[in-house]
Each structure stands twice: as C-alpha cells, then as structure tokens.
N, C-alpha and C positions, 0 to 999 in steps of 0.2 A: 504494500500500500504506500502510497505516492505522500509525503508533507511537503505544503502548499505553505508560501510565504508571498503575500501581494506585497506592493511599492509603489509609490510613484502618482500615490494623491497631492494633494494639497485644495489651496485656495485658488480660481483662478477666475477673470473675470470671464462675462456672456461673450461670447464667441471666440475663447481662446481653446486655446490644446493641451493634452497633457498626454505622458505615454505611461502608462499601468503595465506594470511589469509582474510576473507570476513566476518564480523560482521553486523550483522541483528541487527536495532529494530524495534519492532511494532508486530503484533496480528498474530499466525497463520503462522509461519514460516513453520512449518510441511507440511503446503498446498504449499510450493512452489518448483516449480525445479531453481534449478541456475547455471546457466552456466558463464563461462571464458572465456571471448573475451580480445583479444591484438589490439594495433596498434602501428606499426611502423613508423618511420619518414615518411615520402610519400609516405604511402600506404593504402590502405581501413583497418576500421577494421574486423577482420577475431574472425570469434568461434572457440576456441581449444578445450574444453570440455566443458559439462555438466552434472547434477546429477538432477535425477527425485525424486519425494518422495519414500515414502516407500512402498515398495522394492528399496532400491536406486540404479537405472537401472544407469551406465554412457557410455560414449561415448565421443570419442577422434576426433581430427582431424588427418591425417595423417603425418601433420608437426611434434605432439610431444606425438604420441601415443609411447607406451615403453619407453619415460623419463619422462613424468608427469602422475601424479595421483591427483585424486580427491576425496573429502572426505568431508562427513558432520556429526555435531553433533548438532542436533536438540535441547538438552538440554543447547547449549552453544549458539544454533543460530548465528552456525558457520559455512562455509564451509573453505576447505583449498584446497588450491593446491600444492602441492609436486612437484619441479621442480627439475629435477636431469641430469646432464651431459649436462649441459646450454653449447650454440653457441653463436658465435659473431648474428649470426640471430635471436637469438631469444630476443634480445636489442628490447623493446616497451614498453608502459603504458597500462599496465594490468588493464582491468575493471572484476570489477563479475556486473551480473544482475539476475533478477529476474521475474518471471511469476506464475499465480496461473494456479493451475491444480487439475484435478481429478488423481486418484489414478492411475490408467491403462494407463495414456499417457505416453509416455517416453518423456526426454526433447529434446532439439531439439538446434542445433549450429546456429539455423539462428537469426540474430538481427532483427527482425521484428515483431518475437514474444514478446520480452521480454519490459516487462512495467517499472522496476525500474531499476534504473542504481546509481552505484557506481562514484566517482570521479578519479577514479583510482589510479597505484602504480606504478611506472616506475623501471622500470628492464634493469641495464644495463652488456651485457658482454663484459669483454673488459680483455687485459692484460696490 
C-alpha cells in the first residue's frame, strides 16, 4: 500500500496557478492510478481528476476540466496537478489517493474505489 504526501497549496489570488504535487512511497507505484479529490468547507468531497497507469489515460471532472491538468512521473513517484485560472470556488483541501490496477482499466473519480489517501493540501482563493 502506497503513503501519499500532497504539497504545493497555498494562498493564491482569482485566476492565478498553483502546481499540487503528490509524493509516493512504497513498492510498485507504476501499478497504481491516482486520482484528485477536493473538499470544501460544507461540502462532500468530490473527484476532479485522475490518471491511470501506463498508457496514462486521465479524466477531469466538469468543475475544472480546461484549467487543470494532471501529470505523472513514475520515476519520481510523482503525480502533479497543474491548477491554472483558480476561483474563489475552487478554495478546499486537496487530497490525491490511490488504487492498484491492471493495465486496461482506466481510473475512475469515484472515492470508493481508492484504498490510500493523502493528508491533504488546502488551497485557498481569495483576493
């Protein structure tokens, strides 16, 4: 089982960027997909993306597809997220998680699949 360490919050104003960073340790990082779930002050947490192994298949949620991206580097047993033209909405504690898979599955935004979880990284937008 994978330990997840997020990075790379802060403060930052309405439409600026930030890159969220996801550090793996442990065995066999290549085997997993890992997805980006947020939550909000008083709200469920929700999946914005994920990234499958290799071929790394991703997929967005509709909240922040066209200003984030997602990215991994197996060698660095790393995933990032590239957050770009940040909202006052998009203010939450960012987790990445994790799930082991076969090759062929693509990942998946639902939290029910994923076994390891991050502590998270709070992201605030504000002016």
């Amino acid at each position: 089982q994978l330990q997840l360490v997020e990075s790379g919050g802060g403060l930052v104003q309405p439409g600026g960027s930030l890159r969220l960073s996801c550090a793996a340790s442990g065995v066999s990082f290549d085997r997993y997909a890992i997805g980006w779930f947020r939550q909000a002050p008083g709200k469920e947490r929700e999946g914005i993306s994920c990234i499958s192994r290799r071929p790394a298949r991703t997929s967005y949620s509709d909240s922040v597809k066209d200003r984030f991206t997602i990215s991994r580097d197996n060698g660095k047993k790393t995933v990032y997220l590239q957050v770009n033209s940040l909202k006052p909405e998009d203010t939450a504690v960012y987790y990445c998680a994790a799930f082991p898979t076969i090759l062929s599955v693509d990942c998946t935004l639902e939290e029910r699949d994923y076994r390891s979880w991050g502590q998270g990284t709070q992201v605030t937008v504000s002016s």
